[in-house]
C-alpha atoms as one frame of an Amber mdcrd trajectory, in Angstrom:
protein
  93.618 143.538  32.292  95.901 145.686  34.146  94.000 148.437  33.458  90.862
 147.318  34.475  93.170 146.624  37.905  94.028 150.036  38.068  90.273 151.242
  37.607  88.971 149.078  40.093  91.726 150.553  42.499  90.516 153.847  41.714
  87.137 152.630  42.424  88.113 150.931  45.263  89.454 153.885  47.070  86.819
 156.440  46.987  83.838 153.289  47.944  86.068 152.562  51.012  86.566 156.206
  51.913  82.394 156.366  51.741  81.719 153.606  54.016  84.814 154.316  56.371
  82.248 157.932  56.394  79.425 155.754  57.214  80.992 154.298  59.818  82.167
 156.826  61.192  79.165 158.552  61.679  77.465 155.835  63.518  79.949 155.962
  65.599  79.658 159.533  66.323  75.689 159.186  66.552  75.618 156.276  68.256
  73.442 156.591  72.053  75.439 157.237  74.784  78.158 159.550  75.892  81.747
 157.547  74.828  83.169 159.629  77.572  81.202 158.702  80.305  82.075 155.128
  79.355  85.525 155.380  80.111  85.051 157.647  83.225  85.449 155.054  86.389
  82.645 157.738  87.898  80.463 159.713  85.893  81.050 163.443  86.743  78.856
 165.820  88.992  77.570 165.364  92.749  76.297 166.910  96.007  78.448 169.965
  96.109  80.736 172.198  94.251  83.960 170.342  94.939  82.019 166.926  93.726
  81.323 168.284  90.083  84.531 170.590  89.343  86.471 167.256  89.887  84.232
 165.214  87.810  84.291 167.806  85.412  88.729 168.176  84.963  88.220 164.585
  84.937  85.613 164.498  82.052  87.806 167.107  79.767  90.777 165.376  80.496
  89.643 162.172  79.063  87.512 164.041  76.326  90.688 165.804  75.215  92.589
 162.372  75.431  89.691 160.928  72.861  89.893 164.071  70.153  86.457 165.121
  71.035  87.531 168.780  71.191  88.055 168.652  67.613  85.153 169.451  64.895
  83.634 166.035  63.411  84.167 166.454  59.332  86.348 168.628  57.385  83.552
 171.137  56.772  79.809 171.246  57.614  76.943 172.703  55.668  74.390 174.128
  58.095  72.493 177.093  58.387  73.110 180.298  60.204  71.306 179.859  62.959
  73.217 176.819  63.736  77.340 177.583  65.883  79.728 176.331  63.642  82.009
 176.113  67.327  79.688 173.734  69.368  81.803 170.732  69.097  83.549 172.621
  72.006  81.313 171.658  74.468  82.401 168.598  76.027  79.200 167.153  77.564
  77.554 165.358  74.592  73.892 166.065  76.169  74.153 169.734  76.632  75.048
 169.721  73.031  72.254 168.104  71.962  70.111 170.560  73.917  71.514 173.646
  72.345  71.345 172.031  69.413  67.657 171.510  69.715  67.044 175.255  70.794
  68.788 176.798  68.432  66.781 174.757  65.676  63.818 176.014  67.253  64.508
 179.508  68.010  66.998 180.396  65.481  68.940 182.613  67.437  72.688 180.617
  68.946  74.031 184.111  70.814  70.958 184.383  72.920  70.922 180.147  73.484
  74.435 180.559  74.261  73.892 183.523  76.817  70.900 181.749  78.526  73.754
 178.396  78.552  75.889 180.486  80.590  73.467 181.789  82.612  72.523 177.770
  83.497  76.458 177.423  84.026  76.201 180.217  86.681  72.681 179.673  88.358
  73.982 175.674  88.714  77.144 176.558  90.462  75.184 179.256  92.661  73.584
 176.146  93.862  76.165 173.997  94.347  78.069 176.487  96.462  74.533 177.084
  98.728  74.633 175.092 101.907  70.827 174.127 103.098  70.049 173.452 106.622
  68.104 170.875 107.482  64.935 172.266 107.249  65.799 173.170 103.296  67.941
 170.198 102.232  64.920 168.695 100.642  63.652 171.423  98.632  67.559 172.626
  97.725  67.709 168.549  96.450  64.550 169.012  94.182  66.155 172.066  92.788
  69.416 170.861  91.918  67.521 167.643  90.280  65.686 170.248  88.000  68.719
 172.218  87.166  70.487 169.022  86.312  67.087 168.182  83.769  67.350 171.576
  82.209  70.990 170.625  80.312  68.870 166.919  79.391  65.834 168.014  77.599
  65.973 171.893  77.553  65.608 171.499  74.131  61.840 171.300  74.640  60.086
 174.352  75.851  56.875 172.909  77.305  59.758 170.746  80.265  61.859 173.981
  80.316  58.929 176.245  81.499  57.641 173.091  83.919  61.183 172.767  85.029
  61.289 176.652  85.666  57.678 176.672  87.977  59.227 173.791  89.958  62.344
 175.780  90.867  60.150 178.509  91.552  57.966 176.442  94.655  61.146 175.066
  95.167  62.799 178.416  96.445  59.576 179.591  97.822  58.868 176.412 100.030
  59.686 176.022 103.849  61.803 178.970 105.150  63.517 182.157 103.674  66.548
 180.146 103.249  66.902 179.724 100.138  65.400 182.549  98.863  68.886 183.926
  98.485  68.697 181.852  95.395  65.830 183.678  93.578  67.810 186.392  92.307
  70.320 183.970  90.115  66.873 181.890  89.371  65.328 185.347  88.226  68.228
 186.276  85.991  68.060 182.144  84.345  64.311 183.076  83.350  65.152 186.198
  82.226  67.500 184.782  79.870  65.531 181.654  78.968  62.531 184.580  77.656
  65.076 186.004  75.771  65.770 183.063  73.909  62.112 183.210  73.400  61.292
 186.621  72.783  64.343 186.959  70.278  63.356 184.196  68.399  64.944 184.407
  64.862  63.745 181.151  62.719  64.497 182.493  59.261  67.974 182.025  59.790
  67.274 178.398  59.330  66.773 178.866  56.284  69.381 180.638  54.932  72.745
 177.756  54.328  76.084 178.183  55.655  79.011 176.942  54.904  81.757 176.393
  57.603  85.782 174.862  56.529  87.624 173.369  59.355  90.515 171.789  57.296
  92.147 168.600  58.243  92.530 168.710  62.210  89.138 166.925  62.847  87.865
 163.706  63.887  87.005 161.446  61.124  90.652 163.046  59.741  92.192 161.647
  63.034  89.881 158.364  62.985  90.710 157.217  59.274  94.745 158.130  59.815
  94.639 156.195  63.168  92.951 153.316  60.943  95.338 152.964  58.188  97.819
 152.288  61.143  95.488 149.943  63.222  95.204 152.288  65.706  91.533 151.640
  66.232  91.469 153.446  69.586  90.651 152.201  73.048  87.872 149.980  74.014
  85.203 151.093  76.298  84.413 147.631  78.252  87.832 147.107  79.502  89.632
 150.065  78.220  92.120 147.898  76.262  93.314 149.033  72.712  90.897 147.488
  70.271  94.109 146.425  67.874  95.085 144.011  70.834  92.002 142.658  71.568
  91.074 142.111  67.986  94.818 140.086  67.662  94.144 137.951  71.402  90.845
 137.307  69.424  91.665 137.143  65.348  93.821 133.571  65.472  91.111 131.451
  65.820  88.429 132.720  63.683  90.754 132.681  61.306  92.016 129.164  62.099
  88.608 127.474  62.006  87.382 129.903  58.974  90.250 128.693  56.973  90.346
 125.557  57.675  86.561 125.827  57.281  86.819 127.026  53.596  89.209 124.566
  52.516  87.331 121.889  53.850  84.111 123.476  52.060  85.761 123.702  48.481
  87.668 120.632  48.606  84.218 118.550  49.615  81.964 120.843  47.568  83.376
 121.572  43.898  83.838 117.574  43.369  80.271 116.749  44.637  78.747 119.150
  42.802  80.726 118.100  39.684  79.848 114.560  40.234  76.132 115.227  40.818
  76.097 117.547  37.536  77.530 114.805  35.613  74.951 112.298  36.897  72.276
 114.318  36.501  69.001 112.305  36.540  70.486 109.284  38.307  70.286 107.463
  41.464  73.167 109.076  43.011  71.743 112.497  41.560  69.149 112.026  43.723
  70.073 110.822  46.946  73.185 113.501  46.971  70.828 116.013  46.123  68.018
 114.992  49.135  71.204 115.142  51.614  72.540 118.290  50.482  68.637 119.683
  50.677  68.683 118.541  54.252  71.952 119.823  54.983  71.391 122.876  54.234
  67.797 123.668  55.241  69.140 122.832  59.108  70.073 125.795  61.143  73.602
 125.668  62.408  72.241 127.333  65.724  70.256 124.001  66.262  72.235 121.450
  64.964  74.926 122.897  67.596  72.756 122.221  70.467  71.853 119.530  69.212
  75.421 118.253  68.881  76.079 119.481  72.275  73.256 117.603  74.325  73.783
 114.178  72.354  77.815 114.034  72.308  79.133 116.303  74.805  76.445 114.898
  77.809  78.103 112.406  79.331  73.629 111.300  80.210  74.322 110.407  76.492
  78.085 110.227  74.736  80.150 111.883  76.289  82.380 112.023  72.455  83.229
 115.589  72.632  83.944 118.956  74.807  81.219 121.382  74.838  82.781 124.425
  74.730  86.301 126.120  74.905  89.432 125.530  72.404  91.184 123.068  75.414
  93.120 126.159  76.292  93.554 124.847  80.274  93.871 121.080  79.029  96.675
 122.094  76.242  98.863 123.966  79.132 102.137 121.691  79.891 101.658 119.427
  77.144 103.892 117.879  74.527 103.426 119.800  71.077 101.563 116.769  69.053
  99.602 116.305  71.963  98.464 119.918  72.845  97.656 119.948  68.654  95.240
 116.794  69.545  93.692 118.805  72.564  93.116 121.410  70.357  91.540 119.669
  67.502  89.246 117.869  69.851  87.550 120.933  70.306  87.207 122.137  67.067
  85.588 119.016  65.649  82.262 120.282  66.328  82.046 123.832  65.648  83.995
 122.783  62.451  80.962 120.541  61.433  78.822 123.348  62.700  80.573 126.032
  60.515  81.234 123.973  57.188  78.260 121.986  56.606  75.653 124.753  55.469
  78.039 126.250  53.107  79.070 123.140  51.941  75.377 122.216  51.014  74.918
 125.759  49.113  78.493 125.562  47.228  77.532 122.177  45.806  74.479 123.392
  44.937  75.956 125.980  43.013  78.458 123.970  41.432  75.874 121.734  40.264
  73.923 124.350  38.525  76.957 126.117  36.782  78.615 122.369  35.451  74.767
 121.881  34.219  74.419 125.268  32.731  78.230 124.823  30.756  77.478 121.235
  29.666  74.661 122.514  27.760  77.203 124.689  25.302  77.850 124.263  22.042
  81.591 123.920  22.492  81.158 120.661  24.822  79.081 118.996  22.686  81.696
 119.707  19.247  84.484 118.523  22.312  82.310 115.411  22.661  81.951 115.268
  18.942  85.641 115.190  18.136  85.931 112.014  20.448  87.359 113.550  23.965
  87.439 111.615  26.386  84.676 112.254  28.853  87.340 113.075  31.333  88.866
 116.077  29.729  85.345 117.618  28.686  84.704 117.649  31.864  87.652 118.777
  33.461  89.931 120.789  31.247  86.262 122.223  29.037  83.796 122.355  30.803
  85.047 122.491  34.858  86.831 125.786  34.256  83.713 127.497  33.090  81.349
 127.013  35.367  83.720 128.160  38.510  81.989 131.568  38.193  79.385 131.429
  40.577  82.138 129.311  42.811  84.586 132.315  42.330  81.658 135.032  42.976
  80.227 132.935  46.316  84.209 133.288  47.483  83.801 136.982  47.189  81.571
 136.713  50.580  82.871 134.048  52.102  85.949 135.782  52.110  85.475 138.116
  55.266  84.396 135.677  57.554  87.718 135.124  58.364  87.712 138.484  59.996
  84.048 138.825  61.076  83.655 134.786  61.719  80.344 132.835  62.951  78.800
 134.994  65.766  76.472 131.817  66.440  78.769 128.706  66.597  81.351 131.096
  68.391  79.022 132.151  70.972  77.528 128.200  71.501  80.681 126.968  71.917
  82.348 129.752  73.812  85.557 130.325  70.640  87.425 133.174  72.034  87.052
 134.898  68.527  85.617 137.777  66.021  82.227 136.795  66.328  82.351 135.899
  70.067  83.908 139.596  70.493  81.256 141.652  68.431  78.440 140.553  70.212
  80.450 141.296  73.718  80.505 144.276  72.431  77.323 144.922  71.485  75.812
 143.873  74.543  78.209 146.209  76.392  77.344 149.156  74.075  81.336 149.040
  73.013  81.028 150.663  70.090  84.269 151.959  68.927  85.086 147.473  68.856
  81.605 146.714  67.274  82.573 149.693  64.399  85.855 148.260  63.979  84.701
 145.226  63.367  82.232 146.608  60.672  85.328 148.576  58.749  87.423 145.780
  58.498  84.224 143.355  57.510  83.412 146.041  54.453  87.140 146.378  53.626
  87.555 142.933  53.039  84.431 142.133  51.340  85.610 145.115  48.963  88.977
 143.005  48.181  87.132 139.405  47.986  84.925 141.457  44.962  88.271 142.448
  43.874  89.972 139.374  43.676  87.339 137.374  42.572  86.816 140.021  38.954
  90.756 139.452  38.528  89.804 135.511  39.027  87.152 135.411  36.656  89.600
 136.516  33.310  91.443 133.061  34.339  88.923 130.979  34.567  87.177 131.905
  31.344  89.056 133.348  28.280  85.523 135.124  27.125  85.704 138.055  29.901
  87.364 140.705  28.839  87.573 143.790  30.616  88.662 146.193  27.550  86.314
 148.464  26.569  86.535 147.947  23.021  84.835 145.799  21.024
């Protein structure tokens, strides 16, 4: 058995390493510009001043992330691709070269016409219009601005190009001083054209960056629960996710207890009854039970017994934080346990229903066995076949339904949280996803899969306990 430990660790490593990978590229990929997010004041403005303070401001902050750094240890591309783009810190413009070079083939000439956009874009910052121009100058630095967004696409690139063109050519000869630096963009941009070099796509590349990149930095910060800082309120996800752990993991707890102390004995007694009365009536409830939504029964529990137009039995929502404040220990615990009545109910009953259910069919699927009907035989008492023979056998699908109950204590109920307001896990994740946090809603994800690895874990090492026939040698 310790072996097969050991293998499953050496399973276990690699499988977490893959979905850590996984997760980490959603991250990366996800829409949006992580840096931006953080920014108080997105970068850029109405003159030259405006965007070179934006722009400290973005690489400061883009440094501070480790967004300077390539993504993987190595990438396999092509050789039209820049093995060195990570180095441009605006997100978008990197997608734009990205989407040139994959259609031209040819990054040194992309590059050079990127420049060239770098230069004719501060030539326009630095112009002043008069009056008469302003409105035209405007319309021009709106088109520059769409050439680093969707440049990638050559039909908008040459529409964006005529529209600088009336745009210099409208009004007055003011800002004709402009049409040089405009000539010299086009010029550039036909380059990119005229040079065009798509074999190059097809020819792989290999590129080695060794161990100062970002998932390198991301999975090291992770083994320490350094999960980085969150973009909603720009707190460190580690102490959000502890001001927000305790009582998901209260009410989980608490929850499973309840669910196995309840469940394993009723579906033991409704195994053992099978065909009867009580068979029936037990199995109608737990039918019910379970085929109710917990979404609905909440608000159903909440207009009925927290209304005081009805009975006014129970708080709504909240864990009596504000009510507990200045009170006596036992009766702060009472305040507390008040509130979680409900969203107990709300969180137990369903898997109570489907664990006695399961139960049920296991203790009917062992007492069928040969060896419980020789115990029965030899004049057991019906107590011990049932109990010390046959109970212990049919715990498998108990002990394998475990294995994903297990991280809801870290991921909890995002419905009955949200309903009832719990300041937890599930109440966090979908803040987060609603505010497009997504280094908080990844987090959540890793530790979710990490812990659903070790509930598989633990529950293979269970099932040698619970019956002598496993073995996990591989002789036979």
């Amino acid at each position: 058995m310790f072996r097969y430990i050991l293998k499953r660790l050496f399973i276990f490593v690699p499988t977490l390493l893959v979905i850590s990978l996984v997760v980490f590229m959603l991250g990366v990929y996800a829409p949006g510009d992580p840096v931006l997010n953080l920014l108080t004041q997105q970068s850029g403005g109405e003159s030259m001043d405006d965007k070179k303070s934006g722009e400290e401001a973005y690489i400061k902050k883009w440094k501070e992330l480790g967004m300077n750094l390539p993504v993987f240890y190595f990438t396999i591309s092509s050789q039209a691709s820049c093995d060195t783009i990570y180095r441009i810190h605006r997100k978008a413009h990197r997608e734009t070269l990205e989407a040139m070079t994959n259609e031209y083939g040819n990054w040194n000439e992309v590059d050079l016409y990127y420049k060239q956009l770098q230069q004719f874009e501060n030539t326009v910052l630095t112009f002043k219009p008069d009056s008469v121009s302003s409105r035209s100058w405007s319309r021009l630095r709106d088109n520059v601005s769409q050439l680093y967004l969707r440049g990638g696409e050559s039909s908008f690139t040459e529409l964006a190009m005529e529209r600088m063109d009336k745009s210099t050519a409208k009004i007055n000869d003011t800002l004709n001083v402009l049409v040089p630096a405009l000539t010299d963009l086009k010029s550039s941009y036909q380059n990119v054209k005229s040079n065009a070099t798509t074999w190059k796509k097809y020819i792989p590349s290999f590129n080695w960056y060794g161990f100062n990149n970002r998932y390198h930095q991301w999975i090291t910060r992770f083994v320490r629960f350094d999960f980085g800082i969150s973009y909603q309120d720009r707190k460190p996800i580690a102490k959000k996710i502890g001001d927000n752990i305790f009582w998901t993991m209260l009410i989980s707890i608490i929850s499973i207890i309840l669910t196995y102390i309840i469940a394993v004995p009723l579906g033991v007694f409704s195994a053992i009854r099978k065909g009867t009365m009580a068979d029936g009536i037990t199995t109608t409830f737990l039918f019910i039970l379970y085929s109710l939504p917990n979404f609905w029964i909440a608000t159903l529990l909440i207009i009925f017994l927290c209304n005081p137009q009805y009975i006014q039995m129970f708080p709504a929502f909240g864990v009596g934080t504000e009510a507990a404040e200045g009170q006596s220990f036992f009766s702060a615990l009472g305040i507390r346990i008040h509130h979680l009545i409900l969203p107990l109910f709300c969180w137990t009953y369903g898997s109570l229903a489907f664990l006695s259910r399961q139960m049920r069919g296991g203790m009917l699927g062992v007492l069928r066995q040969d060896y419980i009907r020789t115990a029965r035989a030899k004049g057991l008492p019906e107590s011990k076949v049932i109990w010390k023979h046959a109970f212990r056998n049919s715990l498998l699908p108990v002990i394998t339904i475990f294995a994903n109950i297990f991280p809801l204590m870290i991921s909890g109920s995002v419905v009955i949280e949200v309903i009832f307001t719990i300041p937890g896990m599930g109440k966090m994740l979908v803040d987060a996803m609603v505010a497009q946090d997504f280094p908080v809603v990844f987090t959540i994800v890793m530790m979710v899969a990490t812990l659903t690895m070790i509930g598989y874990l633990i529950a293979d090492i269970l099932y040698a306990f619970v019956d002598p026939r496993i073995t996990y040698s591989s002789k036979k």
